[in-house]
N, C-alpha and C positions, 0 to 999 in steps of 0.2 A: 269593192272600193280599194281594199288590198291587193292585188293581186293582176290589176287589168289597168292601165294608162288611159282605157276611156272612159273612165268615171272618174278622171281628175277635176272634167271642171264642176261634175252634180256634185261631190264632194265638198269641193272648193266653197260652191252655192251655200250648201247643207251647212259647215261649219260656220260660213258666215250669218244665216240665219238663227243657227242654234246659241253664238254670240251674244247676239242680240236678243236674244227670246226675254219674257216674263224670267221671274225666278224661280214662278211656281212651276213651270216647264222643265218636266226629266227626262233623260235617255238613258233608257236602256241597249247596248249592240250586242246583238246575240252571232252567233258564227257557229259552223260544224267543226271549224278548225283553230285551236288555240293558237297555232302557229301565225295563220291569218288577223289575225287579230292583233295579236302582238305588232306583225308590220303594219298594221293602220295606227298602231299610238306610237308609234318608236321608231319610223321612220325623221328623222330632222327634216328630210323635203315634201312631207308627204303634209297635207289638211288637219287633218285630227292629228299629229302630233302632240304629244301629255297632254290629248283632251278628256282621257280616262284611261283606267286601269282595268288590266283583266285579270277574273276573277273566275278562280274554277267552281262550278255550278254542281252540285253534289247530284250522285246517275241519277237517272230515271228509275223510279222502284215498279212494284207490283201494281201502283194505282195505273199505271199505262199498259201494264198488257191487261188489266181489265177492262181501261175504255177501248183498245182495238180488238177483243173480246165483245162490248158491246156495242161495240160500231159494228161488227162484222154480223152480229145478232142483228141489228137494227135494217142491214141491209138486204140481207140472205133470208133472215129470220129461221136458220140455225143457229146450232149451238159449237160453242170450240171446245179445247182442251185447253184451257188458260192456262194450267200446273205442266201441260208439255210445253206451252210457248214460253213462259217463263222459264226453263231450262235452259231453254234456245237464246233467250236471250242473255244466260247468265255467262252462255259458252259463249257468243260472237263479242262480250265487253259490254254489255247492254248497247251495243249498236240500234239506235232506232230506225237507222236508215234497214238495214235488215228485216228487222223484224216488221216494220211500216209494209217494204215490199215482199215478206211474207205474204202478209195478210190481205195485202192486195192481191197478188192470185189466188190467193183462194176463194175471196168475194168475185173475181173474174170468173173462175173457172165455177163459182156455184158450188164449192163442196167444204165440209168440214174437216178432210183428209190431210192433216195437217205435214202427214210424215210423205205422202206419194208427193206433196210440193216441196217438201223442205228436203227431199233425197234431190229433184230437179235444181232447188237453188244451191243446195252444199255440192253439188257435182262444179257448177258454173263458179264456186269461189273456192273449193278444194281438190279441185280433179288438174289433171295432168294437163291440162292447157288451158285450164281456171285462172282467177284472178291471182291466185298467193301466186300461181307458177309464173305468170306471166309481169309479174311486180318484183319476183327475184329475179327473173331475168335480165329486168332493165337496170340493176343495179348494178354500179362498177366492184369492183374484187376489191377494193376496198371499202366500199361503199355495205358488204356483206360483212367481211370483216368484223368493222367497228359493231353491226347489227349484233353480229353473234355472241362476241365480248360483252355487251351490252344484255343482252339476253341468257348470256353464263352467270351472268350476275358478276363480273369480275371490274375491278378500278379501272376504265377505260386509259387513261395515260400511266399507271402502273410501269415499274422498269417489265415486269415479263410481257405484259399487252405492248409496251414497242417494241421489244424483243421479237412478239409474234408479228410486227407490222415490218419491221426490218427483214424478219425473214422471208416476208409478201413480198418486199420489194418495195415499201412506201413506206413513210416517214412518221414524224408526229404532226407537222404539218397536213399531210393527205390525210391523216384521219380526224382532224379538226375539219376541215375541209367535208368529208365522209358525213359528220355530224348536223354540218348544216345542210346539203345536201336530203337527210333525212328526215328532217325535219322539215323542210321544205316541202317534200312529199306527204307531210303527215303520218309516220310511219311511228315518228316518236316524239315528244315536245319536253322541253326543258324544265323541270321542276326546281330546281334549286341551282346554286352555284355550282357548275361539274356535276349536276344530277342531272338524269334524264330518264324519262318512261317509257316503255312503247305503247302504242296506242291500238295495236289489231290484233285483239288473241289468238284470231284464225291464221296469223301467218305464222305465230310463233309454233300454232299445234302444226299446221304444214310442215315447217322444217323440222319440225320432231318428227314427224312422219315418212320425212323423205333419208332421215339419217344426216342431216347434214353439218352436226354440230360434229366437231374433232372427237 
């Protein structure tokens, strides 16, 4: 509904009915992306404009990799390594989309080998023409930039951080710019005033990997 022009008018629908609802009728909007979400209450032209707030939901703990632990039990009627999938998911952010399609090939493929799948899936999101690589690629030079500043842990508009953008060749403006940009992509989302998080540890362990910080 955020993100697509053809669910203006189910939207349109949706808030007019939830208008109208009983009292005792609540919503809950859940999303993969905070970003997302934010454009559905905070857009001024969009439906749900201040029809709610969003609210960050604390991770997913160990009670989930023990139910796809016992989903993958219930399915296979093997056993896993819960204490290795929970690592896995400590490293990817607790990504559930991850660790979800983990455990889907594994229940595909019939085996409780959790490392011969998770070497197949860490290749496809950190090998040389994997996901990080192909998601820094399509970043502009200062679109990396502001990432890496961000990731130095450094004041992103600091006199030295324009300092480093001036001597890119791009301003304060392009890297404000830069910011929503990545955010857009879900890369990073805004926590505070002038704060901001990244949201994928596997890219940040990639450019360590590749050397790519100064």
């Amino acid at each position: 509904m955020a993100t697509s022009a053809n669910f203006a008018s189910f939207a349109a629908t949706l808030r007019t009915l939830l208008d109208t609802a009983p009292p005792n009728i609540h919503v809950v909007f859940m999303g993969s992306s905070i970003t997302d979400l934010r454009k559905l209450f905070q857009d001024p032209s969009a439906p749900f404009f201040n029809f709610a707030s969003v609210l960050d939901f604390p991770p997913l703990d160990r009670h989930f990799i023990d139910f796809l632990g016992a989903t993958f039990k219930q399915i296979t009627d093997l056993d896993t390594d819960a204490d290795a999938l929970w690592k896995i998911f400590e490293r990817v952010g607790r990504n559930a989309q991850i660790l979800s399609g983990l455990v889907q090939r594994m229940v595909l493929l019939k085996t409780p080998d959790w490392q011969r799948v998770w070497s197949e899936l860490e290749e496809e999101l950190l090998g040389d023409e994997g996901w990080c690589a192909q998601t820094w690629q399509r970043l502009s030079p200062s679109d990396q930039a502001v990432y890496i500043r961000l990731l130095e842990g450094h004041d992103l508009f600091s006199e030295e951080s324009l300092k480093r953008y001036e001597m890119s060749g791009f301003s304060r403006g392009t890297a404000q710019q830069a910011l929503r940009r990545l955010s857009n992509q879900n890369l990073i989302h805004r926590t505070g005033h002038g704060e901001y998080e990244r949201t994928v540890p596997l890219l940040d362990e990639w450019i360590r990997s590749r050397h790519l910080l100064p």
